[in-house]
C-alpha positions as CSV (number, residue, x, y, z in Angstrom):
1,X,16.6,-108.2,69.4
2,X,16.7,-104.8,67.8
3,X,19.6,-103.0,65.7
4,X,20.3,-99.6,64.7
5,X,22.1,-99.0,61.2
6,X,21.6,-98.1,57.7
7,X,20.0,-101.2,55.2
8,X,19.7,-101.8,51.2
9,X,17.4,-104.5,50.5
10,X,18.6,-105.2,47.3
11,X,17.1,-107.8,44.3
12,X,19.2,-109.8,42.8
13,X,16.9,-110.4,39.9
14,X,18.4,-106.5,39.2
15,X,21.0,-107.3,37.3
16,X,18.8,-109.9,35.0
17,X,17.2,-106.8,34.2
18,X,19.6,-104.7,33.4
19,X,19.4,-102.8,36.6
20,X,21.1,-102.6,40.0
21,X,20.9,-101.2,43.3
22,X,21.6,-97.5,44.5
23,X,24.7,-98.6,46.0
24,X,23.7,-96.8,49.6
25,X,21.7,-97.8,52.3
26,X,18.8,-95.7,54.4
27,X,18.6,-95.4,58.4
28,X,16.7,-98.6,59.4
29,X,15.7,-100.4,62.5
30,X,16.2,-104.3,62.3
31,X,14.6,-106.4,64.7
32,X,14.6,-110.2,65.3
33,X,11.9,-112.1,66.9
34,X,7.7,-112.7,66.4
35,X,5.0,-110.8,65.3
36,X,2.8,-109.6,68.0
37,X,0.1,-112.5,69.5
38,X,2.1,-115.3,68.1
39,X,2.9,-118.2,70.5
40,X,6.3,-119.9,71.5
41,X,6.8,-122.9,68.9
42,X,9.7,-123.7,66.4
43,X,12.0,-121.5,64.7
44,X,9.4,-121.2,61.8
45,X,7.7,-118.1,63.3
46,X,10.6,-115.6,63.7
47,X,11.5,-113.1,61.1
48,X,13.9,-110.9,60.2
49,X,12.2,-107.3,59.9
50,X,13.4,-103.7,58.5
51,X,11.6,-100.1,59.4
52,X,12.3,-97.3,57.7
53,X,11.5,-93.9,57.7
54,X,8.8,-94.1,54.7
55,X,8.0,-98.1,56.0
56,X,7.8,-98.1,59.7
57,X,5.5,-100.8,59.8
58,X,8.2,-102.6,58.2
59,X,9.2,-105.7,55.9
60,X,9.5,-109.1,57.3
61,X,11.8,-111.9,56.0
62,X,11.5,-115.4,57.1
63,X,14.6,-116.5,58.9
64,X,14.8,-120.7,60.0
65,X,16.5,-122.0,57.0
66,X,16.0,-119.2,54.7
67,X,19.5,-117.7,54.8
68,X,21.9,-118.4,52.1
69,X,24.9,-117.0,53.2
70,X,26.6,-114.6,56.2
71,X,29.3,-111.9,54.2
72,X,30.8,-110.7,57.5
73,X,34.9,-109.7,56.2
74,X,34.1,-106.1,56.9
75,X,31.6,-107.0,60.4
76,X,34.6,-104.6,62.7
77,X,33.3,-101.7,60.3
78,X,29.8,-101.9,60.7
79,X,28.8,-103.4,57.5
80,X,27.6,-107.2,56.6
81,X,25.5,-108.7,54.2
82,X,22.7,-111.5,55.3
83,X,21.8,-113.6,51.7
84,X,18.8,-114.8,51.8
85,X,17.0,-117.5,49.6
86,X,13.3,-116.8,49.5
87,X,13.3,-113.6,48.3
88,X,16.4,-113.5,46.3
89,X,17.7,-110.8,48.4
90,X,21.0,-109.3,50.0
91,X,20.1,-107.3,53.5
92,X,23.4,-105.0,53.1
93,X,24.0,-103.2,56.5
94,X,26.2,-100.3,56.9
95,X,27.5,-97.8,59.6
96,X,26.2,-100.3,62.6
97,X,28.2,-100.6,66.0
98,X,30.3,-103.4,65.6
99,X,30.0,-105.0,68.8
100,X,26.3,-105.0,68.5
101,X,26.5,-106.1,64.9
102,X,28.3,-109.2,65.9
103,X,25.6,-109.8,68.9
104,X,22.8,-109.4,65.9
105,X,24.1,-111.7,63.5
106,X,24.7,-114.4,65.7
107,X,21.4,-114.2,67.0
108,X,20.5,-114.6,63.2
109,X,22.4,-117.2,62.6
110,X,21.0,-119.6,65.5
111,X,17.7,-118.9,64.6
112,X,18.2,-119.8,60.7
113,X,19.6,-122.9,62.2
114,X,16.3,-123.3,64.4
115,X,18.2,-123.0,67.6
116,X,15.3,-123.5,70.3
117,X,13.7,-120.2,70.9
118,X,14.0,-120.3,74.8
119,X,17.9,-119.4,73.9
120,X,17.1,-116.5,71.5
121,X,16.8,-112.2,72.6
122,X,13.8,-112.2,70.1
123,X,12.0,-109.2,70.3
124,X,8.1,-108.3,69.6
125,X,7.9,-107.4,65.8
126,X,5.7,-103.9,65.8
127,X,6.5,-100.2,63.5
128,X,9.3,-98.7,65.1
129,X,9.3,-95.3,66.0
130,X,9.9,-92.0,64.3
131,X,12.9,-91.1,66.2
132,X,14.1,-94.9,65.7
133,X,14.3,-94.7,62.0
134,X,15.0,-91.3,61.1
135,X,18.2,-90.2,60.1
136,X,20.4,-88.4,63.5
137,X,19.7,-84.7,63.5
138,X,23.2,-82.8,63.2
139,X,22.5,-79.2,62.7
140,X,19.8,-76.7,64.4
141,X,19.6,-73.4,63.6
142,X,17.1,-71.1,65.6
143,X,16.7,-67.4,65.1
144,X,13.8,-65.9,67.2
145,X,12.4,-66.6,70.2
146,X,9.5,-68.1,69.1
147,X,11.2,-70.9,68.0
148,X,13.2,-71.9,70.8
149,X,11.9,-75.2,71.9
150,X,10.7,-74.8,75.5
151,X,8.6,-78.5,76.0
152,X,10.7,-80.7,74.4
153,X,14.9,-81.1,74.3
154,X,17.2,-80.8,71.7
155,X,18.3,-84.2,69.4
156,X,21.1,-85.7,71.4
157,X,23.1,-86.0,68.1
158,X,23.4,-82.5,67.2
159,X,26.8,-81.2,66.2
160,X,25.8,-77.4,65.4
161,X,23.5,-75.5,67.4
162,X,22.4,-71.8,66.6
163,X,20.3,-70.1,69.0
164,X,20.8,-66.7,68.1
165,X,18.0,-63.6,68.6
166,X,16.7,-65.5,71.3
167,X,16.5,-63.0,74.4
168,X,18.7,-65.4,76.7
169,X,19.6,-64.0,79.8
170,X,21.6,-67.5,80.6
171,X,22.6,-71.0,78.9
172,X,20.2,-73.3,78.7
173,X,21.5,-76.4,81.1
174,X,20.1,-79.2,78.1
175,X,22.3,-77.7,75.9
176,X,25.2,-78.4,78.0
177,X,24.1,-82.5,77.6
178,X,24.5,-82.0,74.1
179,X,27.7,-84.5,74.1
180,X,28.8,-84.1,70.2
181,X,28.6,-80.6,69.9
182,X,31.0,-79.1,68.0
183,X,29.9,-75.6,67.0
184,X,27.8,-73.6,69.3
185,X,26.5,-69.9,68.7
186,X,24.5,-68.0,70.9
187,X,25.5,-64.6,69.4
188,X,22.6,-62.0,69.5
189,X,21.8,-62.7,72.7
190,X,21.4,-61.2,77.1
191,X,24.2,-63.4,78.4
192,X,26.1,-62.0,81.4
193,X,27.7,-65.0,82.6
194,X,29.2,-68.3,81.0
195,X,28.9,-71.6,83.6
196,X,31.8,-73.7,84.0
197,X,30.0,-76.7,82.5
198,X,30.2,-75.5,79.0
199,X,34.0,-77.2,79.9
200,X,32.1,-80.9,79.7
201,X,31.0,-80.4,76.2
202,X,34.4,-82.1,74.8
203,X,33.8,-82.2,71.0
204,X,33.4,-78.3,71.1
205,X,35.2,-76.7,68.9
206,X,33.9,-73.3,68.0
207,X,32.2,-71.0,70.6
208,X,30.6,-68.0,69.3
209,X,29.1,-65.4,71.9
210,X,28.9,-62.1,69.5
211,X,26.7,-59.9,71.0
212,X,25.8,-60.5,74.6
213,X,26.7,-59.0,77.6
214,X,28.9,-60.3,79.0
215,X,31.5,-58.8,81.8
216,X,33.9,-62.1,82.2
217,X,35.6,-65.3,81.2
218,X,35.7,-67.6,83.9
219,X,38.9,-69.1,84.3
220,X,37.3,-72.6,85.6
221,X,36.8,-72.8,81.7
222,X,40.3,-72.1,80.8
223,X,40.9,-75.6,83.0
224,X,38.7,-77.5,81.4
225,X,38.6,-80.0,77.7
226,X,37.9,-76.9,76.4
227,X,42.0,-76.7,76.1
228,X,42.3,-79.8,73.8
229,X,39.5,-78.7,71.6
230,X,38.6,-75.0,71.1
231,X,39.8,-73.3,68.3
232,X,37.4,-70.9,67.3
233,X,36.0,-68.4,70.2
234,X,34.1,-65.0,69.2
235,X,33.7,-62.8,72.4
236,X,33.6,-59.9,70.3
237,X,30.5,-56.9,71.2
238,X,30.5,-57.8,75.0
239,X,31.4,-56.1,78.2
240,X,34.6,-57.5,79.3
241,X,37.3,-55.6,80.7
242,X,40.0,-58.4,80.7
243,X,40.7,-61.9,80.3
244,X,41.8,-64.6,82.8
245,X,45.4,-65.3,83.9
246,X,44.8,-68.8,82.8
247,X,42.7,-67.8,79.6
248,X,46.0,-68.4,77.9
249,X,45.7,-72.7,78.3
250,X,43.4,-72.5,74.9
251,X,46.2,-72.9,73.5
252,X,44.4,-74.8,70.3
253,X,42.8,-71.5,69.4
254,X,42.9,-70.7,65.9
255,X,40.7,-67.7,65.7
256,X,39.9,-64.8,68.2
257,X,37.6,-62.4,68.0
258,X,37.1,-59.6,71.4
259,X,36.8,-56.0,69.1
260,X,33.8,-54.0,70.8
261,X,34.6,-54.8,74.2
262,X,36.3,-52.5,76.8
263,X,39.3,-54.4,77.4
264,X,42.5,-52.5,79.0
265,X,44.4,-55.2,78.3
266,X,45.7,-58.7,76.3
267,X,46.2,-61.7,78.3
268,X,50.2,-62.0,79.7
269,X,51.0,-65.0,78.3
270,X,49.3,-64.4,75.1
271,X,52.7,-65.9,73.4
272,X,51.5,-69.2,74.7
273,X,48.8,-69.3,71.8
274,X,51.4,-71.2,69.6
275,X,47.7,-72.1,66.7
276,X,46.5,-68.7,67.2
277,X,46.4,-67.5,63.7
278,X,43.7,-64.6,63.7
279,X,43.8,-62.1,66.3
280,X,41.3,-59.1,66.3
281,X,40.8,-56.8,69.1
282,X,39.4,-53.6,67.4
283,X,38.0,-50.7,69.7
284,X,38.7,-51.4,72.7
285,X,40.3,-49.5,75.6
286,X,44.1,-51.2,75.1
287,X,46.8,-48.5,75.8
288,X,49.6,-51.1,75.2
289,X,50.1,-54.7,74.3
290,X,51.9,-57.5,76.7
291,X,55.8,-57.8,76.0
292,X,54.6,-61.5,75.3
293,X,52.7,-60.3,72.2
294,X,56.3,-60.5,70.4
295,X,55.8,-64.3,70.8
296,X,52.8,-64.5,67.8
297,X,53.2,-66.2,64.5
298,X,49.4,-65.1,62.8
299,X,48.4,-64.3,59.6
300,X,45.5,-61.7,60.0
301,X,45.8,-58.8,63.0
302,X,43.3,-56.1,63.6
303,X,43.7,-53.5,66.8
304,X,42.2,-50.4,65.0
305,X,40.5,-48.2,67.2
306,X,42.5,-48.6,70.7
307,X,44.0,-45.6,72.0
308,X,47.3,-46.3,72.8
309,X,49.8,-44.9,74.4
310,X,53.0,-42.6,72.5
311,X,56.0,-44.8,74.0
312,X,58.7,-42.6,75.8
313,X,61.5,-45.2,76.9
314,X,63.1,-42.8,78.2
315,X,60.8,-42.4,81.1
316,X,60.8,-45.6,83.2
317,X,58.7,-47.6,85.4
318,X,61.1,-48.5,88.1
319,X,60.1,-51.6,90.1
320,X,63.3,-52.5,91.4
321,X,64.2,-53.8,95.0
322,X,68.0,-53.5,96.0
323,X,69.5,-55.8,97.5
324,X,66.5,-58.3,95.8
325,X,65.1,-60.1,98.1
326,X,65.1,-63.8,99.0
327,X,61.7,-64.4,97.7
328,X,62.9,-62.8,93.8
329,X,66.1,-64.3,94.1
330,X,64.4,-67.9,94.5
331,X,61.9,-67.2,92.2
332,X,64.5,-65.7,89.8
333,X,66.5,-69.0,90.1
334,X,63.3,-71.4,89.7
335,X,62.6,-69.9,86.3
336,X,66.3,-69.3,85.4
337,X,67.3,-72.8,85.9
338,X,63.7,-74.1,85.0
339,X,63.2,-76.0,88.3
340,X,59.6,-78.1,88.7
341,X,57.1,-76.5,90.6
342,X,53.7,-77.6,91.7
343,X,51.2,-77.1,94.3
344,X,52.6,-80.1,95.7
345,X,55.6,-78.0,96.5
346,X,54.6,-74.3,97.1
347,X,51.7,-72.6,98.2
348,X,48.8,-71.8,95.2
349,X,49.8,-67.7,95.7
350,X,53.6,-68.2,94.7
351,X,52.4,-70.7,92.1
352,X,50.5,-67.9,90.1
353,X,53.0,-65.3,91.0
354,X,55.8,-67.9,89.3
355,X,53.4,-68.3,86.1
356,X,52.9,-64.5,85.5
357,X,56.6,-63.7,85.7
358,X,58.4,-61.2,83.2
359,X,60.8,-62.1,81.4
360,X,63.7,-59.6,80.9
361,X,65.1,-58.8,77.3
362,X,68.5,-60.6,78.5
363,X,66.0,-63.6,78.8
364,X,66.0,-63.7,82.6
365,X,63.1,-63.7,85.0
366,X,61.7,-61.2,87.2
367,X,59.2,-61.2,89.2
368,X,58.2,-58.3,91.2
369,X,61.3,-56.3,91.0
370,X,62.0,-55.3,87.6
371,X,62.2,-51.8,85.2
372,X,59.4,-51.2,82.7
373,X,58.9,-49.3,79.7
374,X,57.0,-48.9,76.6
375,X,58.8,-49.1,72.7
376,X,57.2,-49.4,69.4
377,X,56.4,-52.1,67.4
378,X,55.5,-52.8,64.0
379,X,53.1,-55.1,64.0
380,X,54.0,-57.0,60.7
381,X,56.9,-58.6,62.7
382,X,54.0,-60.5,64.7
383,X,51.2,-61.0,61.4
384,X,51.5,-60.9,57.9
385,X,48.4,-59.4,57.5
386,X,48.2,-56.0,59.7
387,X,44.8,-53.7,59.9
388,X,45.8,-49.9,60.3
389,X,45.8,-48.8,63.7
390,X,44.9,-45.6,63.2
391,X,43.3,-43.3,60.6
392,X,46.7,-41.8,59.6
393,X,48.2,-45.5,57.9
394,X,50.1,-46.5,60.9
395,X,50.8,-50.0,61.9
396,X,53.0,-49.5,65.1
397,X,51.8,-50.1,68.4
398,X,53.6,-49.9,71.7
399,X,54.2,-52.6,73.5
400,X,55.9,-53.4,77.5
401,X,59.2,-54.4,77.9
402,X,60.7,-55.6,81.1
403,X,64.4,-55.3,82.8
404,X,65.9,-57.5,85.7
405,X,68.5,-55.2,86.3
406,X,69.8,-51.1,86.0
407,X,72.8,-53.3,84.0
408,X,70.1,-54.1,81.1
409,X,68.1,-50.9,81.6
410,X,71.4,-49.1,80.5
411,X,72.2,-51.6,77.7
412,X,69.4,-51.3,75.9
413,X,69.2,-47.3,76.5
414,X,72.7,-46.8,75.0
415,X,71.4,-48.6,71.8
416,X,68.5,-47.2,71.7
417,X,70.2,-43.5,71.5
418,X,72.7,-44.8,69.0
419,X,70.0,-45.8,66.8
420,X,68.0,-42.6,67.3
421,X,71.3,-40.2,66.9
């Protein structure tokens, strides 16, 4: 029977000494059971024995009425202590699974009290192995080619991976099995396209993809764990053009970063990014931002570089239909009086038409008959921190705003000539 933990043999002759232990133990492998070539007999042939990474052939500890004492108050931690008499030593064990901990010492236990063998899941006492003893790798960092591991696959306990400078024309599918991954960055790299199954990596965290080339963000990952646990994602120096509909489920993201792209756009919903708390979208191709843009709490905002438009509101986008027909006036009424909807319900096309609404400045919905202009906005209303726009100091930006009705077109025009004289 083998177990996984961190051990501290310690004396306790120490403190006769004036010394004592280090206080913290070192990744072990503890197995229970014979040395090799020994026959079946009495409990007087099995041993308790701990590898290390500097022992791996390990030290063995006679078990069958050796042990002095079982300190197991803190066993649903991990930890115990096995006393034993000859040496005086204390076996402390530390950051083990519980459940097998339990398993272990019970094992122990029987065989101090010379349970017959038969009974016992004794194991064959030999040197563990490198990979059973040494500590769990958590961070990689690669940063050429040549040093991207191509014949063997990456620790399945790393947190951080770095593959950066690599040449990667795709993701590599063992990274995706890399369960406890938390930060991943493959900036510097030939990436055109992301594949859904980055969504399985659960822990993830931070996604950095600076410098690729990519053209899209599939909206299969805006659907996926990656909505519970992204919060840092770095698209920035790509080729995208715009972001998903659904890109706007993140909605634990912190920090984004798309500047050097060729976007024409912000996502609609961007308002629904309630963490969002660094925004940058510097040269890019936006001519406007998303009437939901008004929605943002952040703290640092950079969209220098995009040429945007000079807002004229008197110069309207008219969309409307009169009389409206039945399919706005439903619509209007499933938003207005915030009615469930589901594909259960309605067919998938009127679902997404429902979830990109507008939203007029009386606070009603719209959906495909509505009035549309642009008006300027400082941008400190939306971060506290703004980066100039433009050369000349400015940190106005036009944004869309929307209008269910001529009624609310005219109300807003009549104060917006009052206020301009």
């Amino acid at each position: 029977m083998r177990l996984q933990c961190e051990v501290e043999v310690v004396s306790r002759l120490l403190p006769t000494c004036g010394l004592r232990g280090r206080g913290r133990g070192t990744r072990a492998l503890l197995s229970l059971g014979r040395p090799p070539g020994r026959t079946e007999g009495g409990g007087n042939g099995i041993y308790l024995m701990v590898c290390t990474a500097r022992d791996r052939v390990g030290s063995r500890y006679k078990v069958q009425e050796n042990i002095e004492r079982f300190f197991t108050r803190f066993v649903d931690e991990g930890k115990a202590t096995v006393r034993l008499r000859e040496p005086a030593v204390d076996v402390c064990l530390s950051k083990a699974n519980a459940s097998n901990l339990r398993n272990f010492l019970s094992a122990v236990r029987l065989a101090h009290q010379g349970t017959d063998t038969g009974a016992l899941p004794l194991s064959t006492l030999v040197p563990a192995k490198t990979s059973e003893v040494e500590k769990p790798k958590a961070k990689m960092i690669i940063t050429s080619r040549r040093d991207y591991p191509l014949t063997k696959n990456f620790p399945y306990s790393l947190e951080h991976l770095q593959a950066s400078y690599c040449k990667l024309a795709r993701i590599d599918t063992r990274v995706l099995c890399l369960k406890k991954l938390r930060k991943l960055d493959l900036s510097h790299n030939h990436i055109k396209q992301l594949p859904a199954t980055i969504g399985d990596l659960t822990c993830l965290q931070e996604l950095i993809l600076h410098d690729n080339h990519l053209e899209s963000f599939s909206g299969a990952l805006c659907n996926s764990t990656l909505q519970k646990s992204l919060q840092f994602l770095d698209l920035s120096q790509n080729k995208m053009k715009a972001l998903p509909i659904q890109f706007c489920q993140l909605r634990e993201l912190v920090n984004l970063k798309l500047d050097d792209n060729v976007l024409i756009r912000l996502p609609f919903k961007i308002g629904q990014l309630h963490h969002l708390r660094f925004l940058s979208a510097a040269r890019n191709k936006l001519p406007f931002l998303p009437s939901d843009f008004r929605k943002l709490c952040l703290e640092n905002l950079d969209l220098f570089g995009n040429p945007f438009e000079q807002p004229n509101p008197l110069v309207p986008n008219i969309q409307l239909k009169i009389p409206l027909t039945l399919l706005e006036c439903a619509a209007r009424a499933t938003l207005n009086y915030r009615i469930r909807f589901g594909g259960h319900l309605l067919p998938s096309h009127l679902c997404e038409d429902l979830e990109v609404a507008k939203t007029c400045q009386c606070g009603s919905a719209c959906l495909s008959s509505f009035i549309q202009i642009t008006v300027t906005m400082n941008l400190h209303h939306v971060a506290h921190t703004v980066v100039l726009v433009d050369n000349m100091g400015g940190t106005e930006a036009p944004i869309i705003c929307y209008f269910c009705s001529l009624a609310c077109y005219s109300q807003f025009l009549d104060r917006y000539l009052q206020s301009n004289g």
